[in-house]
C-alpha positions in Angstrom: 22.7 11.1 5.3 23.7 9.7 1.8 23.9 6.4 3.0 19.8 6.6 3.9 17.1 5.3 1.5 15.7 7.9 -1.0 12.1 7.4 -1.1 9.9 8.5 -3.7 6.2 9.8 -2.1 3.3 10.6 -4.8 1.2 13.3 -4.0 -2.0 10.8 -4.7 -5.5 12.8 -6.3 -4.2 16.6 -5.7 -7.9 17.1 -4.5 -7.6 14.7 -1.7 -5.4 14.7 1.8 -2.5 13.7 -0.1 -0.7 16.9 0.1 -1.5 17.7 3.5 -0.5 14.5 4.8 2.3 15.0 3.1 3.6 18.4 4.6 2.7 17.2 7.9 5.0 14.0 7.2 7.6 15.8 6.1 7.8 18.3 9.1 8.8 15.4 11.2 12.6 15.0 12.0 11.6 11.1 12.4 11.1 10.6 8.7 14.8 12.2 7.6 16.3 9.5 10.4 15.7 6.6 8.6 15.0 7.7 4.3 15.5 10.7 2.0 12.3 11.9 1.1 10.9 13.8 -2.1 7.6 14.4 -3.5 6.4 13.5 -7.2 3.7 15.8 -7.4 2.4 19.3 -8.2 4.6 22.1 -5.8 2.0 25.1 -6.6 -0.8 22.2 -4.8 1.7 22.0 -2.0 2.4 25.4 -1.4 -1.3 26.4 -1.2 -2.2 23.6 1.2 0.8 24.7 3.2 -0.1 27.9 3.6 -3.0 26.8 5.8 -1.0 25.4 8.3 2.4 27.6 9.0 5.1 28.8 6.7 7.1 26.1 4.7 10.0 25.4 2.5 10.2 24.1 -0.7 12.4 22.8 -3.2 11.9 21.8 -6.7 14.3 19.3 -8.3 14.5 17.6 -11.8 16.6 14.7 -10.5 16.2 12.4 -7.4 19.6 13.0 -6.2 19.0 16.6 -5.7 17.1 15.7 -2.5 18.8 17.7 0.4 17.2 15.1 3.4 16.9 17.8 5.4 14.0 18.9 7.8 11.6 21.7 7.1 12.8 21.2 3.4 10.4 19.5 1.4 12.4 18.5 -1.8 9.5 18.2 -5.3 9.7 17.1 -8.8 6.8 18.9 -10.0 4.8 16.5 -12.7 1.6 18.7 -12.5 0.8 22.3 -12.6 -2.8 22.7 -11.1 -3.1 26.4 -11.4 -5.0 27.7 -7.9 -8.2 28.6 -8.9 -8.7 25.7 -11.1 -7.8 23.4 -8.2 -10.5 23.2 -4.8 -9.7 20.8 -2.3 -12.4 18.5 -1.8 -13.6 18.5 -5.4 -12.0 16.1 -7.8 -11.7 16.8 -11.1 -10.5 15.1 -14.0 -7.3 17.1 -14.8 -6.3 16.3 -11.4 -7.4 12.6 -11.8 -4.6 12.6 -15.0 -2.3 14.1 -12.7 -2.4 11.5 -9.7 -2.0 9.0 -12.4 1.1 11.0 -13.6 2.7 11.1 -10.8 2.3 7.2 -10.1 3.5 6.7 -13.4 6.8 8.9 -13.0 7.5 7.0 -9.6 8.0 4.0 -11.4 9.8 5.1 -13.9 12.4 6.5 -11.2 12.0 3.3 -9.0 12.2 0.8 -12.1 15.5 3.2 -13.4 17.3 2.6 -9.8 17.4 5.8 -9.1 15.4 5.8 -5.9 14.8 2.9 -2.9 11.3 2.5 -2.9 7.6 4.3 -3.7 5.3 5.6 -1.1 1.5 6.1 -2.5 -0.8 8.4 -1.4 -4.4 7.8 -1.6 -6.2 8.3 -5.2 -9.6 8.3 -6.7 -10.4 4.7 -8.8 -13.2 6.2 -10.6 -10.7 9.2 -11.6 -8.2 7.2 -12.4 -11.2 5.4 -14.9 -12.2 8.5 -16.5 -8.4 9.1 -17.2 -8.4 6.9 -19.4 -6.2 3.8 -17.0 -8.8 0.6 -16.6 -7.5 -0.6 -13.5 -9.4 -1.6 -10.3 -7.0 0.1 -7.9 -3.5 1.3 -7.6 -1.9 -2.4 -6.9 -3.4 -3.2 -10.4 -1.9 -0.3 -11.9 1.8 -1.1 -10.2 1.3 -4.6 -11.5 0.4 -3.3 -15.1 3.4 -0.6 -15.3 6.1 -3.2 -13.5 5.2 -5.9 -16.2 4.1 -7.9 -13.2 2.1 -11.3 -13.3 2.4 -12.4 -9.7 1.4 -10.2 -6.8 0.0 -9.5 -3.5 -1.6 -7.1 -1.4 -0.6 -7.3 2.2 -2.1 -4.8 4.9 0.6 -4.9 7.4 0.2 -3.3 11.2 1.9 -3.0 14.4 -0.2 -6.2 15.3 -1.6 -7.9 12.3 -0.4 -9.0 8.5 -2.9 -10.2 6.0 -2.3 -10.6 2.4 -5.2 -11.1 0.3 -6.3 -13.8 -2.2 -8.6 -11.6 -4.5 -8.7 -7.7 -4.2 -11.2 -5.2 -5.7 -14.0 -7.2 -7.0 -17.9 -7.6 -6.2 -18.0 -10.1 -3.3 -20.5 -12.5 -5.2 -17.5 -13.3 -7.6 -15.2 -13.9 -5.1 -16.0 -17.8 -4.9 -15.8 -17.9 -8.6 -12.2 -16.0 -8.9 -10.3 -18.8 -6.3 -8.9 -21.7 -7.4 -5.6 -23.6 -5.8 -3.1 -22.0 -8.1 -3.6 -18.5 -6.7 -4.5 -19.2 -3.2 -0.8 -21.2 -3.4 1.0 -18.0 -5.4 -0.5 -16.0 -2.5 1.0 -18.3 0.2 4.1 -18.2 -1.4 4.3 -14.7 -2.2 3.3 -13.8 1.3 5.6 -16.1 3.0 8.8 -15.2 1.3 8.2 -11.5 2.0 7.9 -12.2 5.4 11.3 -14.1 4.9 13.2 -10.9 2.8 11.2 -7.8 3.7 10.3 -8.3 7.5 13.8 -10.7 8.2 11.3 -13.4 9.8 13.1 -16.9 9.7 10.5 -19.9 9.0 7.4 -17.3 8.9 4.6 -18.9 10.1 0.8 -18.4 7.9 -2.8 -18.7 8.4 -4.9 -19.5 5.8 -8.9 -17.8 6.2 -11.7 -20.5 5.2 -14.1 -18.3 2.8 -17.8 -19.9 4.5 -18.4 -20.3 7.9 -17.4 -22.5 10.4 -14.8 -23.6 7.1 -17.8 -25.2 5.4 -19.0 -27.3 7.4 -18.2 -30.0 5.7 -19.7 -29.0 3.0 -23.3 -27.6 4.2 -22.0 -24.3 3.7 -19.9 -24.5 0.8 -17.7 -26.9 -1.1 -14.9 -23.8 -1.6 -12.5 -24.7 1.5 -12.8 -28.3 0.8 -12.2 -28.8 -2.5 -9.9 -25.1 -3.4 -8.3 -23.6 -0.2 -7.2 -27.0 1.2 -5.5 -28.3 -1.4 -3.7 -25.2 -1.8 -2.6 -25.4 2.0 -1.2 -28.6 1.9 0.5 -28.8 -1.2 2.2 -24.9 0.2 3.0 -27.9 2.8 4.9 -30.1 0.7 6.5 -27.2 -0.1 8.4 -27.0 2.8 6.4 -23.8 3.6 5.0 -23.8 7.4 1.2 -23.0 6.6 -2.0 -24.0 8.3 -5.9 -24.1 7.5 -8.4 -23.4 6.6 -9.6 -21.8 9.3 -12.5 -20.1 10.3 -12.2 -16.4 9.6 -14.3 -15.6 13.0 -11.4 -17.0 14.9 -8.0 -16.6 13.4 -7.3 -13.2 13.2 -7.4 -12.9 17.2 -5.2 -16.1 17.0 -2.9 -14.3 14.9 -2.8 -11.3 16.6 -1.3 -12.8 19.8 1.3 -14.6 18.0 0.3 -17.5 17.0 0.8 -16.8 13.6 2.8 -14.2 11.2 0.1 -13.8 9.0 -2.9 -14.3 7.6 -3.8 -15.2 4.3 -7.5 -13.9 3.7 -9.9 -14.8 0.6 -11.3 -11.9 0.1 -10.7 -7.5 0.3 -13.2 -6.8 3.9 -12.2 -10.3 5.6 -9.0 -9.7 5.9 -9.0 -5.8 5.9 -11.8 -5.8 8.2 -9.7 -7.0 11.2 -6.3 -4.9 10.5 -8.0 -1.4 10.1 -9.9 -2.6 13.4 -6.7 -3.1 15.5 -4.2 -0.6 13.4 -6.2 1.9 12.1 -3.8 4.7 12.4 -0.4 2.9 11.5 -1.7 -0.3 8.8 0.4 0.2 5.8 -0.5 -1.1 2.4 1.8 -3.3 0.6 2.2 -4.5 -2.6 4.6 -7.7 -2.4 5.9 -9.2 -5.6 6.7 -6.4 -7.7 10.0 -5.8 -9.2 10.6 -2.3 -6.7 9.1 -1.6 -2.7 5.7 0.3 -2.7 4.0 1.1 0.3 1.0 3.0 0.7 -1.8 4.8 3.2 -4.5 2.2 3.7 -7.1 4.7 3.9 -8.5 6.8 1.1 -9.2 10.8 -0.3 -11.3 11.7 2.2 -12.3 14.5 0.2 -14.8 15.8 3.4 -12.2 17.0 5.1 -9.5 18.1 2.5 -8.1 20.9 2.8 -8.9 21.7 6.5 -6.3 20.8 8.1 -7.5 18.2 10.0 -6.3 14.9 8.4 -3.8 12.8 10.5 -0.8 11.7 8.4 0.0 8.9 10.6 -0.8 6.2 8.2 1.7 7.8 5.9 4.5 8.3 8.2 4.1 4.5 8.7 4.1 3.8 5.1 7.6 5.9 4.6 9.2 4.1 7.7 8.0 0.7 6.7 9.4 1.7 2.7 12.8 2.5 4.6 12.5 -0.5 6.5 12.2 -3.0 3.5 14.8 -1.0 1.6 17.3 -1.4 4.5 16.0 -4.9 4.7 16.6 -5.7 0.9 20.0 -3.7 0.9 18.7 -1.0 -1.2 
């Protein structure tokens, strides 16, 4: 059981599905197979959302090697201590918004001290996370900030699709003006040696997505894949790297999926998560690559309409902590 990867999994915005997601997770022999598991989060938020759905177990540790790894108990490091009655599922509030940001920021710490394998994040409010006082767009911005991390990548990775992405969380009418070669290449480069060290492919083969239609059309519809994304592709080229395109976005991900390619490298946040949401809804796991330590995440958000009621399927998360164990084992952590 030592031997296993010990995974660090925050509790996201207490106010969202995090902690039921969690529980539900964390009932499943499957997980404590392959990682040792343990919360950073609040234990009195757990408990109460537990309570909802059967009898559980908890236990509250200071240090990540306390983790038992066993089933049906969930081990806790309690960073947060959202008193019930000041905390209603399905209402966000801005104690609990300093909290989820807490709990991201101990899970570095831990991850960044190498005292645990990898980071699993569950899903948190941006405009919370604004009001808390962190200006960041989204939680890969965040990891990027707290890492000390220049060069990075968001990949959405499913059972039948990987897409990393050139830009992230920005209005789509500044998209064209945020690309230019140098990042388009970083994220080709990025993307491709993950594929190599984190998924053990040999000679990964990637897609680059035009940003207009029909790539342009030579210009009619835009100078962008002309001019920026193919001169990024063919000097990844020269680089020995085994990279294609532009092609046209309506095309390639079906291409992709049925193995022509390993992945896709899309310009902007809905083109390429568009497509892998689409075809793995219920097991796409967000990563970010480039960082110092492993973090995977949900791909899907609070969903705040149904917290609390016991309803929410944890199955993105269960394939976030297997992936996390995965790229651990794959990295020899």
């Amino acid at each position: 059981m030592h031997d296993l990867p010990l995974i660090t999994i925050t509790m996201g915005d207490p106010a969202g599905i995090g902690p039921e997601i969690i529980v539900k997770s964390l009932l499943r022999d499957d997980i404590y197979q392959v990682c040792r598991p343990f919360v950073v989060g609040d234990t009195g938020v757990l408990r109460m959302i537990s309570k909802r759905m059967g009898s559980f177990s908890f236990h509250v540790i200071s240090n990540p090697l306390e983790a038992t790894g066993k089933p049906g108990l969930i081990d806790v490091i309690p960073v947060s201590d959202l008193r019930e009655g000041s905390f209603i599922p399905g209402q966000p509030t801005l104690k609990g918004g300093k909290a989820m940001v807490d709990y991201i920021v101990k899970a570095v710490e831990l991850n960044r001290g190498g005292q645990v394998s990898a980071m699993v994040t569950c899903p948190i409010n941006k405009e919370l996370m604004h009001l808390a006082g962190y200006r960041f767009d989204g939680h890969t911005e965040l990891l990027a900030h707290l890492t000390h991390t220049k060069d990075y990548v968001m990949m959405l990775a499913g059972n039948r699709l990987k897409v990393s992405l050139v830009t992230i969380h920005c209005a789509l009418r500044e998209v064209a003006q945020r690309l230019n070669k140098e990042l388009i290449l970083r994220t080709i480069t990025i993307t491709c040696r993950a594929l190599e060290n984190d998924f053990a492919i040999i000679r990964p083969r990637i897609a680059v997505a035009a940003l207009n239609p029909h790539v342009g059309e030579s210009g009619l519809f835009g100078l962008e894949d002309k001019e920026i994304i193919r001169p990024a592709v063919e000097e990844a080229r020269n680089d020995g790297l085994l990279v294609d395109g532009p092609f046209s976005a309506d095309t390639i991900f079906y291409h992709a999926m049925n193995g022509r390619f390993d992945a896709v490298v899309a310009m902007y946040h809905d083109q390429g998560l568009i497509p892998v949401k689409l075809l793995d809804f219920s097991d796409a796991v967000n990563i970010t690559l480039g960082l110092p330590i492993i973090r995977t995440s949900v791909d899907h958000g609070t969903a705040y309409d149904i917290a609390g009621k016991g309803v929410a399927d944890p199955s993105s998360l269960v394939a976030a902590i297997k992936m996390a164990a995965k790229i651990a084992r794959a990295r020899g952590k």
